[in-house]
Structures are given as C-alpha cells and as structure tokens.
N, C-alpha and C positions, 0 to 999 in steps of 0.2 A: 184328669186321666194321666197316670204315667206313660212316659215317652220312651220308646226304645231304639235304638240304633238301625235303622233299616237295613235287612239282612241278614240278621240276628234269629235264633231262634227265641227267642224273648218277645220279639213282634210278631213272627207270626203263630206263636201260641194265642198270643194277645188277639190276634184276628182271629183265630179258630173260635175262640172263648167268646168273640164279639158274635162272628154266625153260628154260633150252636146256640146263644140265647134267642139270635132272631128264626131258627129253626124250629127253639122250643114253644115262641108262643104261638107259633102259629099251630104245631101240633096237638097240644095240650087242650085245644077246642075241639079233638079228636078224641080224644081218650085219657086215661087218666096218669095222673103226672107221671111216675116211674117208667110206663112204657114210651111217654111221651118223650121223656130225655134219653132214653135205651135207644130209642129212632132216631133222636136228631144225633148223639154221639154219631154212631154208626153215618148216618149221613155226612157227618161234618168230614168225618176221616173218609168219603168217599168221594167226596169235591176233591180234597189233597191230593187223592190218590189219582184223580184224572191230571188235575195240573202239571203232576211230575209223569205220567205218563209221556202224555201227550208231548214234551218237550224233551222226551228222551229216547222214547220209540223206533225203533229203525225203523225204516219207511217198507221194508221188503216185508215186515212182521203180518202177515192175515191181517190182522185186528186193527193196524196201524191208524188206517183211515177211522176208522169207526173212532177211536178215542180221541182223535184230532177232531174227528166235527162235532165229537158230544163237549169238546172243551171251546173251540168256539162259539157253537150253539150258545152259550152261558156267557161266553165274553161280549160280543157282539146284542144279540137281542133276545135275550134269557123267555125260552120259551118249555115249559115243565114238559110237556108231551113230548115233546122235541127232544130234549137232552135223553128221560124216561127211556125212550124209543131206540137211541143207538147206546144206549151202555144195557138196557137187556137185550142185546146182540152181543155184544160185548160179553156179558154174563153166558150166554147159552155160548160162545166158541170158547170160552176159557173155565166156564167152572168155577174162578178166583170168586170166593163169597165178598169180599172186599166192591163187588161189583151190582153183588145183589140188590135189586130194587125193595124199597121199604116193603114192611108188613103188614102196619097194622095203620098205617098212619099214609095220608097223602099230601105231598106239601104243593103248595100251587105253584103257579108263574111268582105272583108277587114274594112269595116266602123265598123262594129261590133267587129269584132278585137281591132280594134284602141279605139273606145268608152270604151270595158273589160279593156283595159289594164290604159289608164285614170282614171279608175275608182278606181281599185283596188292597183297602183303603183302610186297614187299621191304620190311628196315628195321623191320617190323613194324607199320609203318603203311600204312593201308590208300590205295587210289588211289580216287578218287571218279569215278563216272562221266562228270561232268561233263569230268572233266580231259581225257579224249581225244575231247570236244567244241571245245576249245579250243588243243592243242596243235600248233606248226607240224609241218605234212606233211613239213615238210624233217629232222625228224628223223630218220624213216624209216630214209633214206638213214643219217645217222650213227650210227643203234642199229645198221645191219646191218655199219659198218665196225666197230663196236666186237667186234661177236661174231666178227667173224675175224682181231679178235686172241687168240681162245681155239681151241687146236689140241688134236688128241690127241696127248700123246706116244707118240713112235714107239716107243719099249720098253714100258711101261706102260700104252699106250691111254687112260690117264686125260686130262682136259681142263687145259691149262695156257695160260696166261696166254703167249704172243708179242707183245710190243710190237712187234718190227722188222717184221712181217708189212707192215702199210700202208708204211713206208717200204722196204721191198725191191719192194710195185705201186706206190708213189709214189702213193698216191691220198689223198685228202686230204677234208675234207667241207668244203666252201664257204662262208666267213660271209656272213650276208646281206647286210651292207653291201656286199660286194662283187657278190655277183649283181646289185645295186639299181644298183650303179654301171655294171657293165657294160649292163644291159639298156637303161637310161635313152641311154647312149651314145650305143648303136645304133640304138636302136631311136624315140626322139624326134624327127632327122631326118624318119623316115617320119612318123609323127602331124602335125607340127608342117605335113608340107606336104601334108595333108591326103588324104594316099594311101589308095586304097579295098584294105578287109582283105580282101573276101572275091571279087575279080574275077578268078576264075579262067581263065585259067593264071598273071596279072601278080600274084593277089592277094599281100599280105603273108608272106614263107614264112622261120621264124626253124628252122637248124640247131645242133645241138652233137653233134658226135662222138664225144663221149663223155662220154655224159650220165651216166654213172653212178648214180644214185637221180633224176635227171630234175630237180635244183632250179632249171635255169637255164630248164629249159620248162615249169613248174607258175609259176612267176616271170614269165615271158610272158604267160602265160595273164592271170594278176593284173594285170599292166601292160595291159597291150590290154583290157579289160575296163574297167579306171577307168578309159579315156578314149573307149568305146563303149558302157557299160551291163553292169548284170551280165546281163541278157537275152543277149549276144553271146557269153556264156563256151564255151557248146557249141560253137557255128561255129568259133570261135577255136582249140579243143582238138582238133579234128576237121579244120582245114582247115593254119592257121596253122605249127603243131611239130611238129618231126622229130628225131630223133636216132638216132645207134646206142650199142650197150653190148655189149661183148666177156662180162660176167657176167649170166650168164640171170637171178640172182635182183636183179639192178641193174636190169634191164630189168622183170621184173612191180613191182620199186619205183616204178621212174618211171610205167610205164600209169596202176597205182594214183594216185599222185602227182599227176598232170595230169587226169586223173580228177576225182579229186576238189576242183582246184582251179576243174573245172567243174559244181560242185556234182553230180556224180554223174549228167550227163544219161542222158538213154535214149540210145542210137544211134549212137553215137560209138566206142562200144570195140571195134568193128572198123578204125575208122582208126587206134585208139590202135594196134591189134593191126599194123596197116602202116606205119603212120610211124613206130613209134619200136621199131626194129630191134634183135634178139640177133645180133649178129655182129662179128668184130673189123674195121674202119675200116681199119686199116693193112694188112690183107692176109695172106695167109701165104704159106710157101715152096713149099705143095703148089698147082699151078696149080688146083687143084680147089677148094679154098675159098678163093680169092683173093677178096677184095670189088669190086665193080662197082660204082661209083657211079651210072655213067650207068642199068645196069639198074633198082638201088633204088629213084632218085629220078629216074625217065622224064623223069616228066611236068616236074617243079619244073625239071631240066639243062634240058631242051631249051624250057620256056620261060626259060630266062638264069640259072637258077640263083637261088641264096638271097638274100633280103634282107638277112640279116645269118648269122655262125657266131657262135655265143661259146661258152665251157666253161672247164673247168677240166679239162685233161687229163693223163693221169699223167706223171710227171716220169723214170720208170725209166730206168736205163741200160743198155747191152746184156752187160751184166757180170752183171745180175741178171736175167737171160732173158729176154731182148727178143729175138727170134728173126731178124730182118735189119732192114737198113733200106735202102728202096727210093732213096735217094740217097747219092751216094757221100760218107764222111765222117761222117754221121750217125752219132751212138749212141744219143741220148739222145729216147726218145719222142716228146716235145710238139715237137720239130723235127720228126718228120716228121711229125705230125699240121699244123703248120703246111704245110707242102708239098704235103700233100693239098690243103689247103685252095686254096694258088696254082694249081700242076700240074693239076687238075683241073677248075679252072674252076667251086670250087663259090659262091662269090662273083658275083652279076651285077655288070656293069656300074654303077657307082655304089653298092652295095651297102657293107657295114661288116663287119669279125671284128675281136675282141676276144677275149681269155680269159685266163686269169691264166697265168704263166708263172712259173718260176723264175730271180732276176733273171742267174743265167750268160749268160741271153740275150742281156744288153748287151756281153759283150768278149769269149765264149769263142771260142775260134778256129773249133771246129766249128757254131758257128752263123752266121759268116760269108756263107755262101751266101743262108740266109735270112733276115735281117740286110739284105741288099743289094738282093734281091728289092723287100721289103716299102717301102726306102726309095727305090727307083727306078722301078720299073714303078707301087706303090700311092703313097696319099699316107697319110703321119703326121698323124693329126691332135692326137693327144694321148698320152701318156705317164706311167705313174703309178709311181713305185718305192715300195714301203712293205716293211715291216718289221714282227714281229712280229703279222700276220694269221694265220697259222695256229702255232699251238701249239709242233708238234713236227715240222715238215717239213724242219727243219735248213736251210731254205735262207730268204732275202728272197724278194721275187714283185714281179714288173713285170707290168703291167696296160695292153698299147699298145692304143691303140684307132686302126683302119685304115681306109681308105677304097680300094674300086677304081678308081679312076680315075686321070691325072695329076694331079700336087700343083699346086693354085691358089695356093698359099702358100709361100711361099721360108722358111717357118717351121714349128713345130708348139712346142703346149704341153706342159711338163715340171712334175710335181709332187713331190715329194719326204714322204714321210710315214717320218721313225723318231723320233718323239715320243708319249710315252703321252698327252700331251696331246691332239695330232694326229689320234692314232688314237682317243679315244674323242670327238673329234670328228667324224672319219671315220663311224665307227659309228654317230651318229645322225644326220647332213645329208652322204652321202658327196660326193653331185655340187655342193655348194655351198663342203665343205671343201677340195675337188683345184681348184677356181677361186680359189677365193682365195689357192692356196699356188702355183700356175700361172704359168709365167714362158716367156717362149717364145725357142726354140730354133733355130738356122739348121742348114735340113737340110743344107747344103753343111757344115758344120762334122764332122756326121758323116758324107757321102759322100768328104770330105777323106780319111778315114782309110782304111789299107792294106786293115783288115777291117772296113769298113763300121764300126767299134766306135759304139756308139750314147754318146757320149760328153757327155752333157747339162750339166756341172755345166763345163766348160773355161771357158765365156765369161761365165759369170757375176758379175757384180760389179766390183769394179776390177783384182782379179786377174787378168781376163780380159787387163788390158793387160800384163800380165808371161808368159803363154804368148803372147802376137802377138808380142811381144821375143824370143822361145825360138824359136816356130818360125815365126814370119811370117803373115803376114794371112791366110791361110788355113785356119792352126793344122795343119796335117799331120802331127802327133807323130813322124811317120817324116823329117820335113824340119827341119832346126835353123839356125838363124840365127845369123850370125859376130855377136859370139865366144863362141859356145855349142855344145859336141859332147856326143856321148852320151860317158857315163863309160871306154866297151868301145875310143873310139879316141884316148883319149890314152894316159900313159903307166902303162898298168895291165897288169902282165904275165899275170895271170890273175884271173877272177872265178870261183869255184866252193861245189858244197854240201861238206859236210861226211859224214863216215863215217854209208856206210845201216846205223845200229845204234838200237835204241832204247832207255828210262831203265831197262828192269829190265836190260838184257845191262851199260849201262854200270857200274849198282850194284853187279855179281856182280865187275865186273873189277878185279884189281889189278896194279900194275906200277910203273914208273918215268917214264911219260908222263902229264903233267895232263890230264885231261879233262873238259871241261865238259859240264855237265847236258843242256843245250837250248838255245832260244832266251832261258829265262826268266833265263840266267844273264849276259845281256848289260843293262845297262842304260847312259843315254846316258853317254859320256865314262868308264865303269869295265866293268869286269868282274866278278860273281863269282863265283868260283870254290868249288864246293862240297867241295874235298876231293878229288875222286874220282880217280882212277891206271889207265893199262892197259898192259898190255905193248905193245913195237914189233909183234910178230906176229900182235896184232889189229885193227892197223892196215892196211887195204888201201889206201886211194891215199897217193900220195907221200908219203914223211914230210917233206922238206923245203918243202912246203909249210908245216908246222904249225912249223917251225923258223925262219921269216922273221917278218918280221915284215909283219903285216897287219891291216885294220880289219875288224873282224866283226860281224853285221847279223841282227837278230830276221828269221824268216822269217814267221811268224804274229802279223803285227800289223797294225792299222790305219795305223801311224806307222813313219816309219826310227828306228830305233833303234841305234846304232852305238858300238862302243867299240874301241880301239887296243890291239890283243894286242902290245908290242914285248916284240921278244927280250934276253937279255941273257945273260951267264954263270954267274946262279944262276938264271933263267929262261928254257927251252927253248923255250917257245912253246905254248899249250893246243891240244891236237886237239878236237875240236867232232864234234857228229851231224848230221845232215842239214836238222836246223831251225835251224841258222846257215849265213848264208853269208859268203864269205872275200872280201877281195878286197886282193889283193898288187899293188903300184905299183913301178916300177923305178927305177931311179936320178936319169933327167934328167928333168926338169917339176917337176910341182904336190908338195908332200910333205903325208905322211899326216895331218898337223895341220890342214891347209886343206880338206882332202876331205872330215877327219870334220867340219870346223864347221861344212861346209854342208849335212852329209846331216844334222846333227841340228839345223838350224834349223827357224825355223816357217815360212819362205818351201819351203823344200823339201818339207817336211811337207803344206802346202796345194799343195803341187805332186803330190804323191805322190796327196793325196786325190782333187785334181781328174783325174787323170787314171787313176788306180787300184783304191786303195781305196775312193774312192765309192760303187762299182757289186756292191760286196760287204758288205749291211748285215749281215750275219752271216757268223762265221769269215773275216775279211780278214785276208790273208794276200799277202806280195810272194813274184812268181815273179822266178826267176835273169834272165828276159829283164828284166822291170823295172827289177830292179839294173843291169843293161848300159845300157839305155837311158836312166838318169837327165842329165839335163841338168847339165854342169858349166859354168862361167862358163872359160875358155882365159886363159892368164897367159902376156904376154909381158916376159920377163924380158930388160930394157933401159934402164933405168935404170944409170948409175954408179955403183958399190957405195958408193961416199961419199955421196951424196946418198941413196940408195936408206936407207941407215943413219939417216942426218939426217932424212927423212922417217918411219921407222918410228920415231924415239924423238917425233918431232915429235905423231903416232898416239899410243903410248903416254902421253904430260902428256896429250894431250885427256882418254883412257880413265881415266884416276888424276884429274884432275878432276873428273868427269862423275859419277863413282862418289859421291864426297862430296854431290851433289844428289839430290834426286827428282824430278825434271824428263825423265830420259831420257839419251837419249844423240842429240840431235841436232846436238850440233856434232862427234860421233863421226861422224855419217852424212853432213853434209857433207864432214867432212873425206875420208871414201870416194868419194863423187861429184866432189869437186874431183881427186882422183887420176886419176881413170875418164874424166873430161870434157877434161880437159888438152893441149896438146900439148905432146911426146909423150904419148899416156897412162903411168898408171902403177900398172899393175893388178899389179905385181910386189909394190909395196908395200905395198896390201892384202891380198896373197897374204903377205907376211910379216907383217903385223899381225893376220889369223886365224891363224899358225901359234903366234903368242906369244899371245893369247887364250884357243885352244885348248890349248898347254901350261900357262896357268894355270887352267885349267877341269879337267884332269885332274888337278892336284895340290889342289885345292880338295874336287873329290868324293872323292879316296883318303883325304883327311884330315878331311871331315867322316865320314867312314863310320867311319875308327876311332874320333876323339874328335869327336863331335856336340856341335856348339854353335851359338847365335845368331849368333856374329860370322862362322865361317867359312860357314854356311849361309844367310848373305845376303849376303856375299861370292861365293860358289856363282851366285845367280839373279843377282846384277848383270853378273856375268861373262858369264851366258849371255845375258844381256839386250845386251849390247854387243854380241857375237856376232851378234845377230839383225838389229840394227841395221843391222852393217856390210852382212851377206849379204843382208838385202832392198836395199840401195844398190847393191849389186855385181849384180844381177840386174836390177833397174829404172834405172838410169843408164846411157847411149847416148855407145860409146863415140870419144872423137875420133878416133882413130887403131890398128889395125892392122896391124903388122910382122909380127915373128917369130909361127911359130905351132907349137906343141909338142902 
C-alpha cells in the first residue's frame, strides 16, 4: 500500500477510498451493485461531513450538540441506531441532504465500525481531531471526485479503480489560486466602488452554473466577508450565491460547503436549500425537464440579472454523452454553458463572467460563434492562458475574464503562464503574477480574424512587425500581403496526410514498400527510417504520391519539422501514416530545397508559434489547413541566368567566409536584403542560395548521423545558422519591385 504524508489530502482520500469499500460490501448484500456504491459514496462523504462539523461548529448553533454526539457516538463505541438517530435530527432541523439517512440500503454497527476505522487509520496512522478542524472545505468536493474514480466492475461487482471516469464528465476540482484569481476579478470592481451587498433586488448576486462541490461560492462567501466583517458571512451565504449542479451529491457538497464557510449560521439552509440548485443548466431533450432560468432565479433575472458568473465547467464533448446542444455547432459543454450564460441574459448590465476554460477556446472553429459574441457585444478585459494547473485534464485552460457592456478600451490584457516558475508564483500572489506578466492586446487584431480566433501572441514584440509584412496592418491571417501567399496557391500539387493506419498494424506489416514509423521518424533536413516494409495492397490512397518526390512534416509538434523524401532508383519513395503530412510541388516555381529551408527556420517556426501552436500549451499539434496556409515569401525568377549565376557564387564566398568567423552571418543577410531591395529585385537568387544551403544542410546531417563528429557537426549548425539568417532577410526586407508572379 502507498504511504502518504499524514495530513495530506492524499491520505485522507486514501481513507475515504478505504471506507467506501468496507461500506460497499456490506451493502451490496442489499441490493445491487450500482445502488449499492451510490449509498456507500454518499455515506462515505457523510462521515467527512460530521467529522468537520463537529470540530468546527459554534457551540451556540441549535444543531451544535446533535453533531457533536453523532460524531462521538462513532469515535467512542460506534453504535448504527445511535449515530442514525441524531443526524436525522440533524436532517429534519437543517434540511442539508448532505445529512440524509440512506435509502435504499442499511449499514449495521459492524459496517460502520469498519467504514470509522478506514477512515480515520488509513496508513496506520491515526487522524487527529484537530485535523478536520482545520482542513480546506474545498476538499470535499475533490475526496468526492476521487471516489468516483472507483466503480464496480461490471462482471465481478467488485470495486476498481477508473481513472478515465473524470475525464470522459470533464470535471476537474479547482486550484485555489485559480478561484482567488477569478473571484478577485470579478468581483473587486464591485467592492472597490463601494456597491451595497445586501439591497435587495440590486443587492450583490454571484452565479456558477455548475458549481460542482460549491468551491467558487464557499470562495465568495470568504471574499465578501474580508472586506464586510465575518459578522456578514450569514447574509452573504444566504442572500449573495447561487448556483446549480446536475449531481445531487455535488449539490449537498456545496450547501454544506458554503455553509460552513458561513460559520454554520442558524437560518440560512433554506436559502442554501434554494439558491443552489440540483438540476442540469443545460437543459435536456425531454421538454419536461428542460431548465428555466428565468423561473429558478425570478427574482435575481428580472432585477437584471447576476453580478458576476464564474465556475469551472466540465469540458465533455458530445461523443462522451452530452446529450444535445442547444446551439447549432456546439459539442463541447463549457460552450454552451458560456451561451447560457449570453442568450440568456444571465449577466446584468455592467456585470462580469469568468471561468476556466480549456484553452481550444482560443482557435477551435466550433467555438467561433462564441468567441465573437464575447468579443463584440461584451468587452475583454483580461485573459489568462496557463498550463499545467490541473494535473491530468489533458488540455491547457484559459481564464477570460468579461465585461457586459461595450468595450471602453480598443485593448484588453493577455498573460501567458507555462513556467514552473510562473506557476508557483501564480499559486501564491495569483492577481499580482497575471499583472506583471500582462501585456495588452488590440481587440481588432482578433475581430481581424475569419473565426474571431483569440490570437494574443501575433503582435507581440518585434516579430509583430514581420506578420504586418505577411499580412498587412490589420494582420488578418486570411489576407497576405505581395510577395507573400499561403503555401496551397503556389506551385504545390498536393498537400495531404498520410495512410489512416497506426505503429502496431505498421509493425506487423511486411513487403517491398518503405514505411515510416510516424511523425517521430522525420527530423529537420533527414529522415529516419526505421526498417519497416508493407505491401502495395495495404496501401489505400495513391501510391504515386509516396513515389514523387516530396517534403514530409511532424503532424504533432510544437515546431515544423520537415525533411526531403526524394526518389530515386534504388529509392522508391517512403509511405507514411497519418501523423505525417506530405506535400508535393510541381515543376515550374520555388524547388523543394527553398521550401524546406524555410519551413525549418526559426522565423517560420516563431511564425508557426505565433500564430498556431501558441494556443495549444499541451499536445500541439499542426492541422493540414495550417500546413496550407503557411506563408511563403513568392520568387520572381528574372534575373539572366549569367548574372543570376555570378550572384549565387558571389552568395556562396560570403557564406564560406562567414563560416570561418564567429561573428554571424551578417554580411550573409545583407547580402539577401541588397538582393530583395534592388532594382530589379532578385529574390530568384536567394531562392537559389537557400536551395544550395539546404542541399548542403541535408548532406551534412546524413553524414553526421552515420559518422558523428565535431567538425561535421558544427558544420551542421553553421549551415543552419546561414539558413536562418538569409530567411529572416527574406521575410523582413521590402521588396523594390514586383513582376512575374508564380
């Protein structure tokens, strides 16, 4: 058995986990497995819930006594009628369901015995009382997502371990730096202008739609209280938060939850019992339990709606039963919980929403709609992308924070956090660290774009002045500026993926066609090739594709990555799988030697990011459109072949010079600009001086890879370092002239 830290929520998950299996078997002799684990869950989180009671209760509280001796009752000489007995008293003065006695199942003395002692002797070490005097409420919430990663198996019944469970609801438990950040958002506007909490119908009214263990409104509650007294915590918890929750036992989390972040007043758990709702937000198919906003929340709509929304909503997509989405295009949940949020009008006037989000929401195309919403009707005021805040949710999270109203500001702030540094700065001064990492942004830059794409990093820096070169003062990534077109309309006969097969079918197959691994077998300027062979008849699309010659591109990477498949007579050409993609050029224009030096420069690569891979801090990955739309620099070939010659060898003495310094290659990159600047220009010549660059870049890595050495391997980087030189020249230099255009 793994050990944990006593004190830790790691242990005592680990204890919950230990008494919800001795809960289970005892129930499971009751009835059948699914209800049998639905009861013990719920009972496991209803032990928790007395222990932190009971050691935090003011003594003046009605109820006080009653949770103190059902918490005893259990320590002392655990008797089931006994405990039963004062927590449905408990139940009947509060209402809290978090209280309610089982349904359908009865656990005896010894099952409860066994479930205490699990609980509080995980690890073998014992839990002190004090400990769930002090522990955050918001764990709650995360012991109860941890217990539903333990399921019955379906043939066996016994209890197993499911990790995928949270990521097929997408639900996720909140770190508090991040509730700290959004709350403050939000909700210090209001403070700050000295807005009255409790003037009802206008008073202060904070939403989250799905609140799931209640951490963003037990979080309120604490916030509006440090800057009105803890005297105000009742009013606050009773007037202030609302929410809903599709899971009932999400929902007695949160009552509890917010509850007790209002020190357990008297009077209140009938509004906890109304404001913070079981029912799913989004609606369902049957018009019978459709959700009504306007009904829920009368009062709060029809005086203008919420002061702020924030949450953290699940991320599901409709592939993992998401049952409709009430906009057309939608799949993925937390879009149409943002939709509610517009369409609905649950926002007032002047009001704020926030919530973490999965960062897809900056470029996927079905977020578009609301995307353009948010940037047109509301105002941006701030934007957060970070990385690595939750664990195992597979995805980045963006963090906008919104405004109802029109935008004051032709601007909004963007922060950027994927540093461990960052983040555990994040983690203890959130709203001080997204200010000073805070850089601000022209919302026209992303209303510019086709899908509203939230594209923050484009104008950043100096690079910014090489996308206004590309696509013009606007930056419209869909609009290019002469002499620059997307890759798809020059002389490229096709761009495509590679055979839908994956690494075990490839393994298993043999034949007389090369075939490459994956993506991982491309690196820049080689290939390689691990061996592997298939027959022609397991090849579906054309084979003569995989017979030409072409340059082939990592599909799953941060960076282009690109190498030159040429054919020959002892080499037929490698077939590829679907995580390469192809791309075959035809006879007249640019040749493949000038294409790859620029897809595997660093100007294209910070082109790639800014515009791209940015926005995917985990698993970035180029789509085929990507590759279509990359920006090539246009080569007008007009030069006299005698001069055009005389000038590339003139190129070449610089490049074999330059090489012998450490200094750079700056009289390389003049000499590219004096080309570019000229009249006539003569972009032809640097079109032939990458293509001789790039053929000794490719024979440099084939020959360092078989005989590795110092000299050829820094021969290798000087070369690529030239390369880099000429293509940032060739991209930032303005050009004199204009002719032919291919």
């Amino acid at each position: 058995m793994r050990s944990y830290p006593a004190g830790s929520i790691e242990a005592l998950a680990a204890g919950c986990r230990a008494s919800l299996k001795e809960l289970y078997n005892a129930a499971r002799q009751q009835t059948q497995p699914q209800t049998a684990y639905i009861e013990s869950v719920r009972y496991t989180m209803r032990l928790l819930a007395i222990f932190i009671a009971a050691r935090r209760i003011p003594s003046i509280r009605s109820v006080s006594e009653l949770i103190r001796h059902a918490a005893e009752s259990v320590l002392t000489s655990p008797d089931y009628r006994v405990y039963e007995a004062f927590l449905a008293e408990v139940f009947d003065r509060t209402g809290l369901g978090i209280f309610r006695p089982p349904d359908a199942v009865e656990f005896d003395t010894n099952a409860l015995a066994a479930a205490i002692r699990s609980l509080l002797y995980s690890n073998n070490i014992p839990v002190e009382p004090i400990y769930f005097e002090t522990l955050p409420l918001s764990w709650l919430g995360s012991i109860y997502q941890d217990l539903l990663t333990i399921k019955p198996d379906d043939t066996t019944a016994e209890l197993r371990a499911s990790r995928s469970h949270r990521k097929k609801r997408g639900v996720f438990f909140t770190p508090p730096s991040l509730i700290t950040y959004i709350l403050e958002s939000v909700l210090s506007p209001s403070v700050e202008s000295g807005a009255e909490l409790f003037s009802d119908p206008k008073g202060l009214k904070v939403l989250d739609p799905a609140m799931g263990g209640g951490d963003f409104l037990a979080g309120t509650v604490n916030y509006l209280a440090a800057v009105n007294g803890d005297d105000s915590r009742a009013r606050i918890a009773a007037e202030c938060v609302y929410g809903v929750e599709v899971d009932p036992v999400s929902v007695d989390i949160s009552r509890f939850g917010v509850w007790g972040s209002a020190a357990f007043a008297e009077g209140i758990c009938d509004s906890l019992n109304t404001h913070l709702i079981c029912a799913d937000s989004l609606g369902a198919i049957d018009e019978h339990t459709a959700f009504n906003w306007q009904e829920e929340f009368e009062d709060v709509l029809q005086g203008g709606g919420f002061d702020a929304v924030v949450g953290n909503p699940p991320y599901i997509a409709s592939k993992n039963g998401l049952r409709y989405a009430r906009a057309p295009g939608q799949s993925d949940s937390y879009l149409m919980y943002i939709s509610e949020v517009i369409d609905e009008g649950l926002v007032r006037e002047g009001g704020y929403f926030s919530m973490v989000l999965p960062d897809p929401m900056l470029v996927r195309e079905n977020a578009a709609a609301v995307r353009r919403k948010l940037m047109s009707k509301w105002s941006m005021i701030s934007l957060l992308h970070i990385s690595g805040a939750f664990e195992d949710a597979g995805v980045a999270n963006v963090v906008p924070v919104c405004r109802n109203s029109p935008a004051s500001s032709s601007t909004f702030l963007a922060a950027r956090i994927d540093t461990a540094a960052d983040r555990r700065s994040f983690h203890v001064r959130p709203i001080q660290t997204v200010s000073e990492l805070a850089y601000p942004v022209r919302v026209a830059t992303v209303t510019a774009q086709q899908q509203c794409e939230i594209l923050y990093l484009l104008e950043q820096g100096e690079f910014g002045k090489i996308i206004r070169r590309i696509h013009g003062d606007d930056i419209a990534l869909s609009n290019y500026a002469e002499p620059f077109a997307p890759l798809q309309k020059l002389n490229v006969r096709a761009i495509y993926r590679g055979e839908e097969v994956g690494k075990a079918a490839i393994l298993s197959e043999t034949g007389d066609q090369p075939v490459l691994l994956g993506g991982q077998s491309i690196r820049p300027y080689e290939i390689l090739w691990e061996g592997n062979t298939a027959d022609l008849s397991w090849i579906r699309k054309p084979i003569g594709r995989y017979h030409s010659d072409k340059i082939l591109i990592q599909k799953s990477s941060a960076h282009i990555v690109a190498a030159l498949d040429h054919v020959t007579k002892r080499h037929p050409g490698y077939v590829f799988p679907q995580s390469v993609y192809g791309v075959e050029l035809g006879d007249r224009g640019m040749d493949a030697l000038y294409l790859l030096c620029i897809l595997n420069s660093q100007m294209m690569n910070e082109y790639i990011h800014r515009t791209v891979t940015g926005y995917k801090l985990l698993q970035p990955q180029l789509e085929i459109e990507d590759i279509r739309a990359l920006p090539i620099r246009r080569v007008n070939f007009i030069t006299p072949k005698t001069q055009r010659e005389n000038d590339l060898t003139q190129g070449i003495g610089i490049f074999e010079r330059e090489c012998l310094r450490i200094e750079g290659f700056s009289g390389l990159a003049n000499f590219t600009s004096a080309c570019l600047t000229g009249f006539p220009e003569k972009s032809d010549v640097v079109h032939d001086l990458l293509v001789y660059l790039g053929r000794e870049t490719m024979a440099l890595a084939r020959a360092n890879r078989k005989s590795p050495d110092a000299q050829s391997g820094s021969r290798l980087q000087v070369t690529r370092a030239a390369i880099d030189a000429v293509v940032w020249r060739l991209y930032s230099s303005k050009p004199a002239q204009m002719t032919l255009q291919w």
